[in-house]
PyMOL Python script that loads the backbone (N, CA, C, O; Angstrom):
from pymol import cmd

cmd.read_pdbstr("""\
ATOM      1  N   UNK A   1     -44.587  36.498-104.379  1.00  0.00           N
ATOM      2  CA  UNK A   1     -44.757  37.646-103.529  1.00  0.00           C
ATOM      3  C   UNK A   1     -43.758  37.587-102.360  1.00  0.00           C
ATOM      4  O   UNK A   1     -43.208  38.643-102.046  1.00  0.00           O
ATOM      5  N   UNK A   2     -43.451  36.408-101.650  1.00  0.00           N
ATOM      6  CA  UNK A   2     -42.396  36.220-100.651  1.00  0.00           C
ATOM      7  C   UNK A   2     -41.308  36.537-101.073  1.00  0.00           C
ATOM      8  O   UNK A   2     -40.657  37.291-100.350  1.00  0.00           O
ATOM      9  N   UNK A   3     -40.913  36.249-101.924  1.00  0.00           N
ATOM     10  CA  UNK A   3     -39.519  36.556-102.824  1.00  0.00           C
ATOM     11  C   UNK A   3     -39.377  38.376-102.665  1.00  0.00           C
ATOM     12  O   UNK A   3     -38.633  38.838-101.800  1.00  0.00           O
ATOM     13  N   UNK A   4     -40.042  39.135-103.442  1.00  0.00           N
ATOM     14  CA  UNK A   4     -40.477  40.157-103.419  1.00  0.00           C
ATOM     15  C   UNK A   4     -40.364  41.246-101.702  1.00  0.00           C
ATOM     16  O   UNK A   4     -39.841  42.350-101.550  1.00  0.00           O
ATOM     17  N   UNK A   5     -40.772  40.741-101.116  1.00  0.00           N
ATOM     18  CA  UNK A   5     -41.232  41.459 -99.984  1.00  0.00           C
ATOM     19  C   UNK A   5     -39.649  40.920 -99.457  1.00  0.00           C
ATOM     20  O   UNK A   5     -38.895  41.762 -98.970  1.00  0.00           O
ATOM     21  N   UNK A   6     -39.283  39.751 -99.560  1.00  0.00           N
ATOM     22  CA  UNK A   6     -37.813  39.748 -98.612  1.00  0.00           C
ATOM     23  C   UNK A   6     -36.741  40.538 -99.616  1.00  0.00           C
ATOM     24  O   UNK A   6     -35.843  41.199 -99.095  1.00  0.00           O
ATOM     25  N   UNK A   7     -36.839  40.467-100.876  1.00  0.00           N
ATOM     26  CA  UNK A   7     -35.940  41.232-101.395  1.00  0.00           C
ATOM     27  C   UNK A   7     -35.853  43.119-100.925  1.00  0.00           C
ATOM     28  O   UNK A   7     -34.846  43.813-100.780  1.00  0.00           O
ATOM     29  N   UNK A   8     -37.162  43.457-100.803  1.00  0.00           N
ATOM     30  CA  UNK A   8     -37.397  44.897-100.107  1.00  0.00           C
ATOM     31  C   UNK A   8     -36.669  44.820 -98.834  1.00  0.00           C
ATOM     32  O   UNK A   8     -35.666  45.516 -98.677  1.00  0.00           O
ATOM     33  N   UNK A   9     -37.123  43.967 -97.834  1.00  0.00           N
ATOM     34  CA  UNK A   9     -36.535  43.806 -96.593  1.00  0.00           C
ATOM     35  C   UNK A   9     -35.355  43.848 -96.590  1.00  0.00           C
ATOM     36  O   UNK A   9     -34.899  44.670 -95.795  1.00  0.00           O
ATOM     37  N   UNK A  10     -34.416  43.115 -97.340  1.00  0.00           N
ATOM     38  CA  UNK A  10     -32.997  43.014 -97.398  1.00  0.00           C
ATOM     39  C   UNK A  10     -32.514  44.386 -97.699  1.00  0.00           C
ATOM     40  O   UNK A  10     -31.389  44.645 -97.270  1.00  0.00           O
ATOM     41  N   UNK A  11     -33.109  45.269 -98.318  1.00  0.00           N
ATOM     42  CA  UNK A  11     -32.714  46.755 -99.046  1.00  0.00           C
ATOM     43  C   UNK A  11     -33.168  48.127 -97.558  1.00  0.00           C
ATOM     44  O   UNK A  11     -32.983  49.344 -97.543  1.00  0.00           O
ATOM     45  N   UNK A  12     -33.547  47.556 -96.916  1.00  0.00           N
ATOM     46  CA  UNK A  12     -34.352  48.225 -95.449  1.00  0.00           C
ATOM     47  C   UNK A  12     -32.792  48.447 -94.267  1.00  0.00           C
ATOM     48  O   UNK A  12     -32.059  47.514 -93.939  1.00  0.00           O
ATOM     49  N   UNK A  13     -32.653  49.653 -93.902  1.00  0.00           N
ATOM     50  CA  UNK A  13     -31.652  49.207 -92.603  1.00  0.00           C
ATOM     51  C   UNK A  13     -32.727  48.731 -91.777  1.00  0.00           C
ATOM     52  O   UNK A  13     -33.950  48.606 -91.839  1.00  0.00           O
ATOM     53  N   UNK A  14     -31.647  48.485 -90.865  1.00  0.00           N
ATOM     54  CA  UNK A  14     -32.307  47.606 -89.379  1.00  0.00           C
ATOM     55  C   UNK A  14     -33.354  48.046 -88.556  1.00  0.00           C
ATOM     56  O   UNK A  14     -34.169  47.271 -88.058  1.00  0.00           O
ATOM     57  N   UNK A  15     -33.362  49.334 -88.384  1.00  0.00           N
ATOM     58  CA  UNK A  15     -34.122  50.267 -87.884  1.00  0.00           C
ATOM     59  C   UNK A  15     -34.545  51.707 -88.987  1.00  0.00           C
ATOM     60  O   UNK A  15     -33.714  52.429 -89.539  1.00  0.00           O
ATOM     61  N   UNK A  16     -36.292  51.852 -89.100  1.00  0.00           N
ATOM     62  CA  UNK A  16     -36.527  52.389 -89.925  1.00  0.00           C
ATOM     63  C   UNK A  16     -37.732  53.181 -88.873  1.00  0.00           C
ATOM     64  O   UNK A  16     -38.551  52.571 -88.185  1.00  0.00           O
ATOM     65  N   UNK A  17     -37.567  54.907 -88.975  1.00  0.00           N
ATOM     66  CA  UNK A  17     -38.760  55.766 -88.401  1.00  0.00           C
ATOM     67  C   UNK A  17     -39.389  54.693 -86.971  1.00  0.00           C
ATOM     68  O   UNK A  17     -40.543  54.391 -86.669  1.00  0.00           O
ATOM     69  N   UNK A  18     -38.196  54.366 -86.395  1.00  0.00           N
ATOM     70  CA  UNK A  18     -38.172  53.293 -85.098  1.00  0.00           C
ATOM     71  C   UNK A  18     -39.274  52.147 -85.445  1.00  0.00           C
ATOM     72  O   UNK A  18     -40.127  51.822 -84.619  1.00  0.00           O
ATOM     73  N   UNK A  19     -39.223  51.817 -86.174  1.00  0.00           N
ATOM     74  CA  UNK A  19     -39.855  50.168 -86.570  1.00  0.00           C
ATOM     75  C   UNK A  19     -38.569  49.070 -86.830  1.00  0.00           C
ATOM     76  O   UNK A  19     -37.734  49.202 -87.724  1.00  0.00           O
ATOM     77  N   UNK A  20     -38.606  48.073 -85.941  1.00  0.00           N
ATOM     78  CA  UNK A  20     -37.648  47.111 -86.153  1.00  0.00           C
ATOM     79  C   UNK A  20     -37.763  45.976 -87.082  1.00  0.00           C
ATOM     80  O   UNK A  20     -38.383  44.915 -87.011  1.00  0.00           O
ATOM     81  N   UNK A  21     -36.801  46.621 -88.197  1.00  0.00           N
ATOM     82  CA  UNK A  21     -37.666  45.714 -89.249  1.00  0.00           C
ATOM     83  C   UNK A  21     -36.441  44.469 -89.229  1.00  0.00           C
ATOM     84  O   UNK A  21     -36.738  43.370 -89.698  1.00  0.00           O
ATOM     85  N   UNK A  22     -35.271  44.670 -88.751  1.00  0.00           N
ATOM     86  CA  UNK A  22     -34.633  43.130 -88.331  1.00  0.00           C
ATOM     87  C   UNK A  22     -35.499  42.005 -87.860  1.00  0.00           C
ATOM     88  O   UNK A  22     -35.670  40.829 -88.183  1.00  0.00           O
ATOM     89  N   UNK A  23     -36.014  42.895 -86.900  1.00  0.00           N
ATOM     90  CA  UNK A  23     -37.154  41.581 -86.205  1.00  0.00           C
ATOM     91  C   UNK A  23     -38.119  40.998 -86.802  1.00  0.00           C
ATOM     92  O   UNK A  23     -38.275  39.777 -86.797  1.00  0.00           O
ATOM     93  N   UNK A  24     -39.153  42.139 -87.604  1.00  0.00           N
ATOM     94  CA  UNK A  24     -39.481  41.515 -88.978  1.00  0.00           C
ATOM     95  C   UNK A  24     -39.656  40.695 -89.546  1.00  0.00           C
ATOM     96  O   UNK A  24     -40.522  39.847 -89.762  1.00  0.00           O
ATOM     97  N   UNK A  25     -38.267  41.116 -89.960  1.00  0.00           N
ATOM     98  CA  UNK A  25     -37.660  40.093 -91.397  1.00  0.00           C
ATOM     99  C   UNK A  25     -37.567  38.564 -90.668  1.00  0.00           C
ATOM    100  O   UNK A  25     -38.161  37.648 -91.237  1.00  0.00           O
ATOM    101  N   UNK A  26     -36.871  38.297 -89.486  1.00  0.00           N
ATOM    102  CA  UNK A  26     -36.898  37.216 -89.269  1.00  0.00           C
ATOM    103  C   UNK A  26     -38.060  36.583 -88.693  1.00  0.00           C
ATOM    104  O   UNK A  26     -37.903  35.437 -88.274  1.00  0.00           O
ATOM    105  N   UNK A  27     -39.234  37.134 -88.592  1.00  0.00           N
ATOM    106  CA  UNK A  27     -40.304  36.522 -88.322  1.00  0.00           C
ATOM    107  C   UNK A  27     -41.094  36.042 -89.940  1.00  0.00           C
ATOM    108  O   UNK A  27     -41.558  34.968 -90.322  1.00  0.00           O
ATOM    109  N   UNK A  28     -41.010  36.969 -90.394  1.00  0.00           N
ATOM    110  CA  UNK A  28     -41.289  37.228 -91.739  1.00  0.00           C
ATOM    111  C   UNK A  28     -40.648  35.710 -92.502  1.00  0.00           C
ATOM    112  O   UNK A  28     -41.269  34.772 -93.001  1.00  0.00           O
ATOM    113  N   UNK A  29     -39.139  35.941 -92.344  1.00  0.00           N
ATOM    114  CA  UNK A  29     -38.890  34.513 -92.618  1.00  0.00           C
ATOM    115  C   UNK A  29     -39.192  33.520 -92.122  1.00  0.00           C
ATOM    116  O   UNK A  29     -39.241  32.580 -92.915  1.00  0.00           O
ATOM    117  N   UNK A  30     -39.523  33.205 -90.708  1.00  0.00           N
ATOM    118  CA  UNK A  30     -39.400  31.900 -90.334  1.00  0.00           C
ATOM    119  C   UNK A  30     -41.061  31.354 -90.450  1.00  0.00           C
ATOM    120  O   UNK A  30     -41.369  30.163 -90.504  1.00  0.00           O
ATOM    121  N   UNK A  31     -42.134  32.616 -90.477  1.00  0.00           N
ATOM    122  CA  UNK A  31     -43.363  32.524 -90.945  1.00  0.00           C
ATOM    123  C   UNK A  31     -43.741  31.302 -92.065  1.00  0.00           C
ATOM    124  O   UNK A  31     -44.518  30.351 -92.163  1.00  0.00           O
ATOM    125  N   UNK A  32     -42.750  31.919 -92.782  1.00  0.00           N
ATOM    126  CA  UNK A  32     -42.964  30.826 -94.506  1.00  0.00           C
ATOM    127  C   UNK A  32     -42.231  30.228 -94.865  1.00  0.00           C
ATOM    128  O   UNK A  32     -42.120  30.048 -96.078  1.00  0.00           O
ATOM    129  N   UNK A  33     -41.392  29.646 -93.957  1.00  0.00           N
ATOM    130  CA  UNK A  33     -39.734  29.017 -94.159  1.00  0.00           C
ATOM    131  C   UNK A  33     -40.095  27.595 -94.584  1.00  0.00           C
ATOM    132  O   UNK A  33     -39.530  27.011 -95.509  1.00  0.00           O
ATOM    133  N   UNK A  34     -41.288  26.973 -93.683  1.00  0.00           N
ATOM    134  CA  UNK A  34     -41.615  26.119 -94.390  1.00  0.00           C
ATOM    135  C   UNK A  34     -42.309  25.636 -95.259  1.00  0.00           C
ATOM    136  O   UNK A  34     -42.203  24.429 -95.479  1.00  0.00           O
ATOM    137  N   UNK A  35     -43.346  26.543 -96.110  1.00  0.00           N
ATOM    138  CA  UNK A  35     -43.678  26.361 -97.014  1.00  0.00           C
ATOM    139  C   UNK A  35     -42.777  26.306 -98.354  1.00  0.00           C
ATOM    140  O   UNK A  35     -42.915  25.573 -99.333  1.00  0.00           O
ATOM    141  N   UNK A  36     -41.817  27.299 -98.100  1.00  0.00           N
ATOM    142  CA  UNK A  36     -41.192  27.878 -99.103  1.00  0.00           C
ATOM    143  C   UNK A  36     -40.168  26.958 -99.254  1.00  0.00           C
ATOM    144  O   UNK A  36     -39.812  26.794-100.420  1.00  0.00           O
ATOM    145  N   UNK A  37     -39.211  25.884 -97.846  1.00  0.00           N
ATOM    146  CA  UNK A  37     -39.386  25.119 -98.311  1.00  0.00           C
ATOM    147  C   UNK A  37     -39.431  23.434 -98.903  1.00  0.00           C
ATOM    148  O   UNK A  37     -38.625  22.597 -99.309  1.00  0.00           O
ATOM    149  N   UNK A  38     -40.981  23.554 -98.650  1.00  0.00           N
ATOM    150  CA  UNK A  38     -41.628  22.621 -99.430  1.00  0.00           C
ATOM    151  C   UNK A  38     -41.826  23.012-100.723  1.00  0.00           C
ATOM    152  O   UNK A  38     -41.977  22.103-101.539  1.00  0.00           O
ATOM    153  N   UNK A  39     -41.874  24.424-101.211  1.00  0.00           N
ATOM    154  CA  UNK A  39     -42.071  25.005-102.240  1.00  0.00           C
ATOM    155  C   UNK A  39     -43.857  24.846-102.429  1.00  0.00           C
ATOM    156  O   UNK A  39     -44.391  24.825-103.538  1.00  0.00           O
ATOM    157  N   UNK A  40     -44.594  24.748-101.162  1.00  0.00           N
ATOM    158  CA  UNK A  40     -46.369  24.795-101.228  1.00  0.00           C
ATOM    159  C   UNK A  40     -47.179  26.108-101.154  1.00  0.00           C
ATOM    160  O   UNK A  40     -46.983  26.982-100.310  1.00  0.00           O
ATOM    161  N   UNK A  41     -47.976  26.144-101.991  1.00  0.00           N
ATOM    162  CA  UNK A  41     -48.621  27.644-102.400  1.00  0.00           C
ATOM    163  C   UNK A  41     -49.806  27.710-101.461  1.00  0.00           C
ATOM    164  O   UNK A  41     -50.727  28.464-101.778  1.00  0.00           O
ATOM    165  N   UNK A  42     -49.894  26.983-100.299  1.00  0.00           N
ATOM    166  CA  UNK A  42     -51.251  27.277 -99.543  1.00  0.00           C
ATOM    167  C   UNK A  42     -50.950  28.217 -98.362  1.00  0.00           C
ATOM    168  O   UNK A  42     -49.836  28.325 -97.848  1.00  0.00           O
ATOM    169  N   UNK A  43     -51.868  28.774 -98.046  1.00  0.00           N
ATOM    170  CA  UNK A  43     -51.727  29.639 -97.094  1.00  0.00           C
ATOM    171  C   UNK A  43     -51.604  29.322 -96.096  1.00  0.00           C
ATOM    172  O   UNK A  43     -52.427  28.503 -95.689  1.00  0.00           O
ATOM    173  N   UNK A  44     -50.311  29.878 -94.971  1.00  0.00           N
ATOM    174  CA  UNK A  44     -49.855  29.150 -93.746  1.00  0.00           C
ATOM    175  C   UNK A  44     -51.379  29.027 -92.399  1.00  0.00           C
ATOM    176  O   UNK A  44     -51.968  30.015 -91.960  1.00  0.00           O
ATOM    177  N   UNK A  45     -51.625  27.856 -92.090  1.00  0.00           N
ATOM    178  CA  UNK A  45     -52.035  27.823 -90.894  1.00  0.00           C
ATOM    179  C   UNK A  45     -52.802  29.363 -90.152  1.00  0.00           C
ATOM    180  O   UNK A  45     -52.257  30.380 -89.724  1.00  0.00           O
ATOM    181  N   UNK A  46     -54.369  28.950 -90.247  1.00  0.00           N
ATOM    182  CA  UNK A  46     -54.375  30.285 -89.456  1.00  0.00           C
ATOM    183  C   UNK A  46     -54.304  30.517 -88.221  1.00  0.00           C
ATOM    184  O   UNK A  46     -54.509  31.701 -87.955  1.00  0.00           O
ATOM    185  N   UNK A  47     -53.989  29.524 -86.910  1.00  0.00           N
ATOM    186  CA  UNK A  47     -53.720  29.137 -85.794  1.00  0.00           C
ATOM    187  C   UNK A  47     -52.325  30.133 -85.425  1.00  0.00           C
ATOM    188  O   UNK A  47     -52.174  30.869 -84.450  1.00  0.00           O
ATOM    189  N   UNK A  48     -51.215  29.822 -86.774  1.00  0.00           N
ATOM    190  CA  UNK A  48     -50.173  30.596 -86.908  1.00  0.00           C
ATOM    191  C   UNK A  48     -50.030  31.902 -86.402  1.00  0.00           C
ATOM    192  O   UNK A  48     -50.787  32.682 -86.982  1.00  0.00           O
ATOM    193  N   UNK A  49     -49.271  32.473 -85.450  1.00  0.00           N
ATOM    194  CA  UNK A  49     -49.234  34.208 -85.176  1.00  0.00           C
ATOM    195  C   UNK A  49     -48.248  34.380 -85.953  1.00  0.00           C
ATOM    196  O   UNK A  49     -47.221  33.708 -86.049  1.00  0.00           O
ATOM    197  N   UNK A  50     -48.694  35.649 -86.730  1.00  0.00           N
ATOM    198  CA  UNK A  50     -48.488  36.364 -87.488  1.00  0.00           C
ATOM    199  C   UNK A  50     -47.399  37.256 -87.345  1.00  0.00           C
ATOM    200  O   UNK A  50     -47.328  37.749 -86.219  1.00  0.00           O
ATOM    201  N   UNK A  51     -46.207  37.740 -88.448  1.00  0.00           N
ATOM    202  CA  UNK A  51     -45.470  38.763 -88.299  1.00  0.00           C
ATOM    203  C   UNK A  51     -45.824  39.745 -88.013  1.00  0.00           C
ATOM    204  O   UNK A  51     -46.435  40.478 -88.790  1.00  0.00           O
ATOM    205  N   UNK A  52     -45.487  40.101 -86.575  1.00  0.00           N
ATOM    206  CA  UNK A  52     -45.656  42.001 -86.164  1.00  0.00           C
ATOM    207  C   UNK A  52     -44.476  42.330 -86.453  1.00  0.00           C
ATOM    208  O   UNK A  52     -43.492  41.590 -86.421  1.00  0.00           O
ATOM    209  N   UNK A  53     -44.531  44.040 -86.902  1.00  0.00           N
ATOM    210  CA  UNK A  53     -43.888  44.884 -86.448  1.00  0.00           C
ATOM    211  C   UNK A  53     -43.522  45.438 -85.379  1.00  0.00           C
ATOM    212  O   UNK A  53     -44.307  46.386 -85.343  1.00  0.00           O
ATOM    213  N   UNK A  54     -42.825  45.533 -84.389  1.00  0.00           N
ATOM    214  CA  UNK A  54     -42.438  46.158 -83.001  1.00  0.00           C
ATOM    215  C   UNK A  54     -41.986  47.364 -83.173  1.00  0.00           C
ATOM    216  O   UNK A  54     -40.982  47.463 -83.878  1.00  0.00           O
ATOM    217  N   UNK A  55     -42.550  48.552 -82.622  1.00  0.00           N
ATOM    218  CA  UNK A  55     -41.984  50.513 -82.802  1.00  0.00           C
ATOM    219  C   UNK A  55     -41.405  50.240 -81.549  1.00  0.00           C
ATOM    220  O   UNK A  55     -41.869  50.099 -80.418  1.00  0.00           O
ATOM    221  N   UNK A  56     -40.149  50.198 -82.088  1.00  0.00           N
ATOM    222  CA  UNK A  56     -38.980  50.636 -80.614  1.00  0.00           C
ATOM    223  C   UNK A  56     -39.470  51.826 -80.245  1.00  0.00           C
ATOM    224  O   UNK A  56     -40.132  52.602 -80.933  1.00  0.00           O
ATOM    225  N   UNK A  57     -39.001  51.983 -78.750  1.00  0.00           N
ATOM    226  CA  UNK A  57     -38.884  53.850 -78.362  1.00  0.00           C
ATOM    227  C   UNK A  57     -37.554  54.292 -78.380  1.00  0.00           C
ATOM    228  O   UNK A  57     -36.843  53.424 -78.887  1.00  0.00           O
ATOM    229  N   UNK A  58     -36.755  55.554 -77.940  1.00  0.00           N
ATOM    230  CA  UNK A  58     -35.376  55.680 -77.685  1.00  0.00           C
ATOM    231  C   UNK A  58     -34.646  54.626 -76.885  1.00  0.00           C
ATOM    232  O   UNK A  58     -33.537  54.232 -77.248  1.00  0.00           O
ATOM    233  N   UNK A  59     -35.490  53.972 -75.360  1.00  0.00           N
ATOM    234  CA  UNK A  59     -34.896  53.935 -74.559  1.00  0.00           C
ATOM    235  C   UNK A  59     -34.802  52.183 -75.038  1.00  0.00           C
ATOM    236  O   UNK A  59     -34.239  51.568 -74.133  1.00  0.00           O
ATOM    237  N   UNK A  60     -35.148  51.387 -76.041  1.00  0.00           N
ATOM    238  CA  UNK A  60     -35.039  50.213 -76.358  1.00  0.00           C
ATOM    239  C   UNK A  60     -34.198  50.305 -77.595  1.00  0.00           C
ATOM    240  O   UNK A  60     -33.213  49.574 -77.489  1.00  0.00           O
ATOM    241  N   UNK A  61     -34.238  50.815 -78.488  1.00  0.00           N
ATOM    242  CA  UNK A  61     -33.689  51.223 -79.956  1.00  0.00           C
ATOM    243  C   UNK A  61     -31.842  51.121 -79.583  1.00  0.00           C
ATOM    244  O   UNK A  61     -31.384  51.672 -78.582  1.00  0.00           O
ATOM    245  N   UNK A  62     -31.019  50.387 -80.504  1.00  0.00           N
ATOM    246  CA  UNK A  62     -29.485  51.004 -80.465  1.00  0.00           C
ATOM    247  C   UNK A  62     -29.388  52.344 -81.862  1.00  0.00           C
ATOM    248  O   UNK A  62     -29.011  52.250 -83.030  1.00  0.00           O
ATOM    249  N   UNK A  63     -29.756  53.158 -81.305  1.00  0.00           N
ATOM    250  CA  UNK A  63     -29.841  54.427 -81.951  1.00  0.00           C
ATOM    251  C   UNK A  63     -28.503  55.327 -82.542  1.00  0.00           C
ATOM    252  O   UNK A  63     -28.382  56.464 -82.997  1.00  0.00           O
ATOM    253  N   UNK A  64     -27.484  54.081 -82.258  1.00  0.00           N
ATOM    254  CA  UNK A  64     -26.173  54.673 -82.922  1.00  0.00           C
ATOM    255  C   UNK A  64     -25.934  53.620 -83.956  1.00  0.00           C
ATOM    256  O   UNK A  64     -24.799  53.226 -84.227  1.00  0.00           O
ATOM    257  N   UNK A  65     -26.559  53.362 -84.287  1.00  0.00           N
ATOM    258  CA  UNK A  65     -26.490  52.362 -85.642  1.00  0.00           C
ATOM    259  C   UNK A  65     -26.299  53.086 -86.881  1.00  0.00           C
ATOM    260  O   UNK A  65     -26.231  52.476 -87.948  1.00  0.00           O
TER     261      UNK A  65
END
""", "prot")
cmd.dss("prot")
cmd.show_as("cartoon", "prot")
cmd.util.cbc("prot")
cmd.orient("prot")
């Protein structure tokens, strides 16, 4: 499923309907970086904070991208 969801991500521009999915992705990655790898199928730590999404507004967004 990790495989999967970063392959979508990679196909995503940077900024999508002002959701920063750069930021994301690299939370996204560094979330499971070490399981993945150890190559271990257990579920990360629930102590762990979790990948958010951040909704830029105009006045944070580089909107000439």
């Amino acid at each position: 499923m990790h495989a999967n969801v970063v392959d979508k991500l990679d196909r995503l521009p940077s900024f999508l309907m002002s959701l920063d999915l750069d930021d994301f992705s690299r939370q996204f990655r560094g979330f499971f970086a070490e399981l993945i790898d150890n190559n271990d199928e257990a579920a990360p730590p629930a102590d762990r904070p979790r990948p958010r999404i951040r909704l830029l507004s105009r006045d944070t967004a580089d909107w000439s991208l």
